[in-house]
C-alpha positions as CSV (number, residue, x, y, z in Angstrom):
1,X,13.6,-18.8,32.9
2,X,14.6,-21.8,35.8
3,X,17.2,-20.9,38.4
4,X,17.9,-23.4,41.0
5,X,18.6,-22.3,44.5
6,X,20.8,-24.5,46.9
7,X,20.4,-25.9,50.3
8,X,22.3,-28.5,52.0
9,X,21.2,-29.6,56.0
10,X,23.5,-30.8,58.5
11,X,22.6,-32.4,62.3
12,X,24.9,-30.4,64.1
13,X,24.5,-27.1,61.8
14,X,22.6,-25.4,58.8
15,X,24.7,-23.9,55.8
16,X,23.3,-22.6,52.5
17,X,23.8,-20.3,49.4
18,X,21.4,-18.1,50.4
19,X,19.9,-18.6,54.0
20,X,18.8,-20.9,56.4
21,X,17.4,-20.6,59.8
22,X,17.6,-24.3,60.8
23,X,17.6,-28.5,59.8
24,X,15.3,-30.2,61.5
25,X,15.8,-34.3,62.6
26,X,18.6,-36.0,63.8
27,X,20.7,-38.9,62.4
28,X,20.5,-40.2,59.0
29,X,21.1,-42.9,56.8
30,X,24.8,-43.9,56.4
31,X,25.1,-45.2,53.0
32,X,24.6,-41.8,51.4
33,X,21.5,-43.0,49.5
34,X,19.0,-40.2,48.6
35,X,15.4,-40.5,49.6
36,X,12.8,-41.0,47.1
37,X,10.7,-38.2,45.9
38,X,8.0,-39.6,48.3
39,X,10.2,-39.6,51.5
40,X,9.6,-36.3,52.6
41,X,6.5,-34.4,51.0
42,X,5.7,-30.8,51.4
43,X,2.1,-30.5,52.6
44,X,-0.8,-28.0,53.6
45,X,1.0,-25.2,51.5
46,X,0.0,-21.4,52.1
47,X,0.6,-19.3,48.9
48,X,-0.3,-15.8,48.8
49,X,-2.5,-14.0,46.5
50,X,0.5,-12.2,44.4
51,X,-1.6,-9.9,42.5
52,X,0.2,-6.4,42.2
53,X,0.0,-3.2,39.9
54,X,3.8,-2.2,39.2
55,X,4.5,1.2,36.8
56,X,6.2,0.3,33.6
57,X,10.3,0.6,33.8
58,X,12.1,-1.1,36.4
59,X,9.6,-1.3,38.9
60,X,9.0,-4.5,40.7
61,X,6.7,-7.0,43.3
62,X,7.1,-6.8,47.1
63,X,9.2,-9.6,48.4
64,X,6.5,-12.9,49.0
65,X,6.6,-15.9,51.2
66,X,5.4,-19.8,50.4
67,X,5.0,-21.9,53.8
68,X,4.6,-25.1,53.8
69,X,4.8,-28.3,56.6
70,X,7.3,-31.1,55.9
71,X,6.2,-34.8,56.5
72,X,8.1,-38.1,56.1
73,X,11.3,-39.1,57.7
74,X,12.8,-35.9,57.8
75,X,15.9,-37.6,59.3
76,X,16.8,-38.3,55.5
77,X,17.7,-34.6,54.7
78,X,20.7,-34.6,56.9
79,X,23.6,-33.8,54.9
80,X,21.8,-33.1,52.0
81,X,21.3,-30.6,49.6
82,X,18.0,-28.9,48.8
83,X,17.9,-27.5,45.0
84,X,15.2,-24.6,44.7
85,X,13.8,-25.1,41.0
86,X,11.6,-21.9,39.8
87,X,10.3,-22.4,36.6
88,X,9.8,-18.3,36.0
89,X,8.1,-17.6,32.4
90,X,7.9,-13.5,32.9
91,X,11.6,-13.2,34.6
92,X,10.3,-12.4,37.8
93,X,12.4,-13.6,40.1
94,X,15.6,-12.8,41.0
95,X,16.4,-15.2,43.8
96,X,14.5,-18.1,45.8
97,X,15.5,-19.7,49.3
98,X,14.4,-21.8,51.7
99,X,14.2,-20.9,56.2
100,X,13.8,-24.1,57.6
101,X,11.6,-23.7,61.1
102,X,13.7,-27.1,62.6
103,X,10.8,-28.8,62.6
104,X,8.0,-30.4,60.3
105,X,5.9,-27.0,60.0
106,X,5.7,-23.4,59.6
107,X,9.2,-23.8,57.4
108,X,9.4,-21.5,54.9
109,X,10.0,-20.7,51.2
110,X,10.8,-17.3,49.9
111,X,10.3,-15.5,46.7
112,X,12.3,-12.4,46.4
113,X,11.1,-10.8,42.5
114,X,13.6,-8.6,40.6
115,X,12.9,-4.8,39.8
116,X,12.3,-5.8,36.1
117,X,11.9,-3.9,33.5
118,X,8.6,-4.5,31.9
119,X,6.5,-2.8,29.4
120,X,3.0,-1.6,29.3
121,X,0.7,-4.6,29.9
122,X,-0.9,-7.8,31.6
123,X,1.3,-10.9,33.2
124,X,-0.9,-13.2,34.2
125,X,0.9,-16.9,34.9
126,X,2.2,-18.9,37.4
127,X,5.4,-19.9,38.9
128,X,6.2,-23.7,39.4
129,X,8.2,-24.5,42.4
130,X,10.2,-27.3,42.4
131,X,12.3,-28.9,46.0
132,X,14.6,-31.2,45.0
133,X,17.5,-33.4,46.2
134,X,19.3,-32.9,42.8
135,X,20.7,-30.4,40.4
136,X,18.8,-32.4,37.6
137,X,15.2,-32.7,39.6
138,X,14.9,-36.3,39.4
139,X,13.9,-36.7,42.9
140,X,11.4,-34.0,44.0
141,X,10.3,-33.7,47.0
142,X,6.3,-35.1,47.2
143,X,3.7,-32.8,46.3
144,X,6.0,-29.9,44.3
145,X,5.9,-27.9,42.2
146,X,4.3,-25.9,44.3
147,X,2.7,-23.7,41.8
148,X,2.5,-20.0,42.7
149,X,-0.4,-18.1,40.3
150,X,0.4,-14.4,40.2
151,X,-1.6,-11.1,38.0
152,X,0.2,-8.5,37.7
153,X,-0.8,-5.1,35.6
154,X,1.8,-3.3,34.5
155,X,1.0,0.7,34.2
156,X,2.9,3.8,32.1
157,X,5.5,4.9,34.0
158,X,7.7,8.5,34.0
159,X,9.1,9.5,30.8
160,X,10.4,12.1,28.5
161,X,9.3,12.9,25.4
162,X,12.7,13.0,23.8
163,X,13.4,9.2,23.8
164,X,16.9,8.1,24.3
165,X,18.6,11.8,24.8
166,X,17.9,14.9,24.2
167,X,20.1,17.3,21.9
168,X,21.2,20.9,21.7
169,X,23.4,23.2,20.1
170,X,24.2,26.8,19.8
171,X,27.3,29.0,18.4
172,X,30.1,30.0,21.0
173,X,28.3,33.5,22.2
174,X,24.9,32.7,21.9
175,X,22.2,30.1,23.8
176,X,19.6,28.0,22.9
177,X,16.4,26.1,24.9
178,X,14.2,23.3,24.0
179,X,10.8,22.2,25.8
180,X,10.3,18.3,26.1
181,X,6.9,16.4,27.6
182,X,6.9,14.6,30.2
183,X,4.3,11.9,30.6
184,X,3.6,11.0,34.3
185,X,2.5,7.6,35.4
186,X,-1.2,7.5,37.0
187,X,-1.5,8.3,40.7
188,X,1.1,10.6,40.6
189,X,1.1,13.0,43.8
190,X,4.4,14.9,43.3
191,X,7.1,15.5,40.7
192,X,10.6,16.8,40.4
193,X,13.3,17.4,37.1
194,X,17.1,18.4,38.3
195,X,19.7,18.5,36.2
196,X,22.8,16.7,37.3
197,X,26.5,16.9,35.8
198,X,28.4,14.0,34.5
199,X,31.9,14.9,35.7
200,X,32.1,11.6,37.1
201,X,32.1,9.9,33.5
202,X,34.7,12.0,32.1
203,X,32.6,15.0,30.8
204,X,33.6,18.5,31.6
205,X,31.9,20.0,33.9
206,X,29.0,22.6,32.9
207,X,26.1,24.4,34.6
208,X,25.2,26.5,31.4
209,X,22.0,24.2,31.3
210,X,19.2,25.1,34.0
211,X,15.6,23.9,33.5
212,X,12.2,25.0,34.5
213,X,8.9,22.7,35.2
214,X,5.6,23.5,34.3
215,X,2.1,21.3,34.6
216,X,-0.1,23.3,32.5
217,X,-1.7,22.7,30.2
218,X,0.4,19.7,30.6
219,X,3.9,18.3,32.5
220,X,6.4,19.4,30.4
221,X,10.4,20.8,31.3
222,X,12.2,23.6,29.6
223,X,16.0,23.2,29.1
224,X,17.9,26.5,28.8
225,X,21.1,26.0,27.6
226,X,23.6,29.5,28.4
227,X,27.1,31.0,27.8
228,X,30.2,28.8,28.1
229,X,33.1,27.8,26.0
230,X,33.7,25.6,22.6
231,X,32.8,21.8,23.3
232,X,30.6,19.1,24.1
233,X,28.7,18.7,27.5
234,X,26.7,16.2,28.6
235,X,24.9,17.0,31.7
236,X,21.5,14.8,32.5
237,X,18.0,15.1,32.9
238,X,16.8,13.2,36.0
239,X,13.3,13.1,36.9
240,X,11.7,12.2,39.7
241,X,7.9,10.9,40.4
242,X,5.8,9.6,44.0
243,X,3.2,7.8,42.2
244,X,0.7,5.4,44.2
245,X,-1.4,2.3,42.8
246,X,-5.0,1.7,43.1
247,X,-4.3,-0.7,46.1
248,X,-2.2,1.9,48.0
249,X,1.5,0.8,47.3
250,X,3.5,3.9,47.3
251,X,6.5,3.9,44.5
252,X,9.5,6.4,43.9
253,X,10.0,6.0,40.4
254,X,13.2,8.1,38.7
255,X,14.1,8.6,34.8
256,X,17.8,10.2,33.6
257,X,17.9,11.5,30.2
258,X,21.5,12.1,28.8
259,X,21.7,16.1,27.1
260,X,23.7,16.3,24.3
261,X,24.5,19.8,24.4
262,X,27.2,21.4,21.6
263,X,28.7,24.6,21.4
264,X,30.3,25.5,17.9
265,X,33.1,28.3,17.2
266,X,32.4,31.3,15.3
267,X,35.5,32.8,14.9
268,X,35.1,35.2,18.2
269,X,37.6,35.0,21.1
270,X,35.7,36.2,23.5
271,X,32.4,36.8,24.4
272,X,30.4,39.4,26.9
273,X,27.4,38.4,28.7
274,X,25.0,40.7,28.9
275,X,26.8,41.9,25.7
276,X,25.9,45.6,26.6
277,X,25.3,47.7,29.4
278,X,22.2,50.4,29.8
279,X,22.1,52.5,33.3
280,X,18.9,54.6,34.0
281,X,19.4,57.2,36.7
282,X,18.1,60.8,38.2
283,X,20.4,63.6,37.7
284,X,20.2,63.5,41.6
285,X,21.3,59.8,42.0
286,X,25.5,59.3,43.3
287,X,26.4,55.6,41.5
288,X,24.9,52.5,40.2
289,X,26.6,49.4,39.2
290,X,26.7,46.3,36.7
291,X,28.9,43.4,36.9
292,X,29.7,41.6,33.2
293,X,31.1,38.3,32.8
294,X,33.9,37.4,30.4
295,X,34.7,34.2,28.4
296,X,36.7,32.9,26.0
297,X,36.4,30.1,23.9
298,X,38.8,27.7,24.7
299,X,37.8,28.1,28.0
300,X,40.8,28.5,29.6
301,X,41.0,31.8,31.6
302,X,41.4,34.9,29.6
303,X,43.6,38.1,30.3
304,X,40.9,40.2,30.1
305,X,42.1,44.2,31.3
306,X,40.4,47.4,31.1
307,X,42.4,49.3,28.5
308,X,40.9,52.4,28.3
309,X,37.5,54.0,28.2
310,X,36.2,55.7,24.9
311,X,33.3,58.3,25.6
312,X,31.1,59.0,22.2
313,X,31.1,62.4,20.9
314,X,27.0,63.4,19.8
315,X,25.9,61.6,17.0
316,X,23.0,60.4,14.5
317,X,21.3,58.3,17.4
318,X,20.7,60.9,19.9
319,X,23.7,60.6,22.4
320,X,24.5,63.5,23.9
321,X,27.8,65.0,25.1
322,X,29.0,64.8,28.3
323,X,31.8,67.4,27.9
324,X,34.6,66.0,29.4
325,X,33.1,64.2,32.2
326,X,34.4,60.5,32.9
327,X,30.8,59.2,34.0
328,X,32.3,55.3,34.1
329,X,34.4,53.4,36.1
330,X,35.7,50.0,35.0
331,X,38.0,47.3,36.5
332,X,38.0,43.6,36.2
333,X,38.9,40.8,37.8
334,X,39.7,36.9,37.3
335,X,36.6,34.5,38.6
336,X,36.2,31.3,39.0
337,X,35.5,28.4,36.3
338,X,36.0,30.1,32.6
339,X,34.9,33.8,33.6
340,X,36.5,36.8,34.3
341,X,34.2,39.4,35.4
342,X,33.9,43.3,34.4
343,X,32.8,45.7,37.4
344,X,30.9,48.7,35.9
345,X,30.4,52.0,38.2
346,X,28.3,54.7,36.5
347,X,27.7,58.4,38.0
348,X,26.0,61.4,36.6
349,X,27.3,63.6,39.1
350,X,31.4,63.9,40.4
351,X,32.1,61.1,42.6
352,X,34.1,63.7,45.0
353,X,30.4,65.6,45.5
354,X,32.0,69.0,44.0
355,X,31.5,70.3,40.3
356,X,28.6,70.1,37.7
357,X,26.0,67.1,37.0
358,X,25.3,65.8,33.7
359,X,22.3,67.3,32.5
360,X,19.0,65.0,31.5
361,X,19.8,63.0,28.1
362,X,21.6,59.6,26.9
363,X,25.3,59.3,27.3
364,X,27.4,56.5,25.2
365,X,30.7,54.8,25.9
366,X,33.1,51.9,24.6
367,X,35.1,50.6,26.9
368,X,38.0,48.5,25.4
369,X,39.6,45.2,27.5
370,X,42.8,43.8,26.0
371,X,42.1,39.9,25.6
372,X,45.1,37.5,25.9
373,X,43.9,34.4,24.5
374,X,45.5,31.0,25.4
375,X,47.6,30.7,22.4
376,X,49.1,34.3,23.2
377,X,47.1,36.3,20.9
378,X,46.2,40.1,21.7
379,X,43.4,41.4,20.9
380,X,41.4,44.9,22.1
381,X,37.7,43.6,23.2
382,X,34.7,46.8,22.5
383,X,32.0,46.8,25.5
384,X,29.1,49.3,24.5
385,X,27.9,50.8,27.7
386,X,24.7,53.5,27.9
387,X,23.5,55.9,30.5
388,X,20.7,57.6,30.5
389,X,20.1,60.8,32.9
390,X,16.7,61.8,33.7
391,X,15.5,65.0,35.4
């Protein structure tokens, strides 16, 4: 790749595409003739040793600097434009520029290398330099190129297993997870996985996906997709890595993921989660509670009210019977997002503190919500609840 770089010197003041600190000289020729290549010449030149270790993905070299003295008649560059010529075989460079010191040395050329996107490797070249007085190069400044070798290793960087996304799917009601690797580039000192939501780009919004990390026996994430309505969600795997090279250079290196994640309609309205209830309690104890949430499909908010209670009569699985005695108190109310929640109150013994406990044994009840769906539909919801009384 060549990219040429432009600077044009005045007496009075310096202006250039990129920067400039300063022209030296005063005066100039007044036919507008250009000086030959041997004019002005670039002389005892200082290039750095650019020899770097960069992690694969877009990782880049530190910012570098040529400096050079200027001898000749430098009178000549007044008014004149200096072209920058990098002759770049690796597409290192994103942008070259020139800070004259306003005098014949210590001026000062400067590389500034793109965060490019390189694979696993060795790049092992040099850059060629070129200062000209011309678009074309055809009058070079003496002594360029300036040739600038460079080494550069390129390590594995931080990646998924997955490859390009990762994909999920589960049936409205029900949820799904998936474990992907995670390879982590060498020298790594800490890592982090988030999960980040893509409203932004015109996704709906979703936190049914959470994640846990683990390292052992090696780095690897687990994606836990939960309850929430019909659809498509794309939410995003971002991972994060502080990774260091052999010669000390510390590097935040960062890796997104898009999750494909797809819930598909069964047929059902509406869904419970937990989808049944089970309270454990001494005949002694007052209350306990359980809060249920409430979705349905289409995600828009459901009318989800407690109809009524049914309490089991004894029957082939043990229940017993409590006799008349409401042991359950149920109400619900409209959340936020695509929930509604139902409040559960148990109690083996009267809530006003006067009359008989339920004796030791398993108690079973349905209680019934009527669902209004969005399209107007009614339908009664069953929500098994269980209580067992112990001495």
């Amino acid at each position: 790749m060549t990219f040429i770089a432009r600077l044009r010197c005045a007496a009075a003041q310096a202006a250039a595409v990129f920067l400039v600190a300063g022209c030296g000289g005063g005066g100039g020729g007044s036919d507008g003739s250009l000086p030959t290549a041997h004019s002005v010449s670039v002389t005892n030149v200082q290039v750095p040793a650019v020899k770097h270790e960069v992690f694969e993905g877009y990782d880049g070299i530190p910012k570098f600097q040529v400096v050079a003295d200027l001898t000749g008649d430098l009178s000549q560059l007044n008014g004149k434009t200096i072209f920058v010529n990098v002759e770049d075989p690796d597409h290192l460079v994103a942008q070259a520029y020139v800070i004259l010191s306003g005098g014949a040395s210590g001026n000062t050329l400067v590389i500034e290398p793109w965060n490019f996107n390189a694979t696993v490797g060795h790049l092992k070249g040099a850059l060629r330099i070129f200062l000209c007085l011309d678009a074309a190069c055809t009058t070079p400044l003496g002594n360029t190129p300036i040739s600038v070798p460079y080494d550069i290793t390129v390590l594995p960087g931080l990646k998924v297993s997955a490859g390009e996304s990762i994909d999920m799917q589960a049936a409205f009601g029900g949820t799904t997870q998936t474990t992907v690797g995670v390879t982590l580039p060498p020298g790594t000192q800490s890592w982090e996985a988030h999960i980040w939501n893509s409203q932004s780009l015109g996704f709906p919004t979703t936190d049914a996906v959470t994640l846990e990390t683990t390292n052992a026996p090696s780095p690897a994430v687990t994606l836990k997709a939960g309850l929430t309505r019909v659809g498509k969600f794309q939410p995003f795997l971002a991972l994060t890595a502080t990774a260091v090279t052999s010669t000390g250079r510390q590097v935040l290196l960062q890796q997104t993921t898009p999750i494909n994640y797809t819930i598909t309609a069964t047929g059902s309205g509406a869904v419970a989660q937990p989808a049944s209830s089970t309270f454990t309690m001494p005949v002694s104890s007052r209350v306990d509670v359980a809060t249920v949430r409430v979705l349905e499909a289409s995600g828009v908010h459901p009318i989800n009210l407690v109809d009524h209670i049914e309490y089991l009569p004894p029957g082939a699985s043990g229940n017993a019977n409590a006799g008349g005695f409401e042991w359950l108190v149920a109400s619900s109310t409209m959340d936020a997002q695509d929930f509604d929640t139902l409040s559960l109150a148990a109690h083996a013994c009267p809530l006003s503190g006067t009359g008989g406990c339920l004796a030791p044994g398993r108690y079973d009840a349905i209680v019934y919500m009527t669902n209004v769906a969005a399209n107007g539909s009614v339908t009664l919801m069953p929500y098994p609840v269980s209580l067992t009384v112990t001495p």
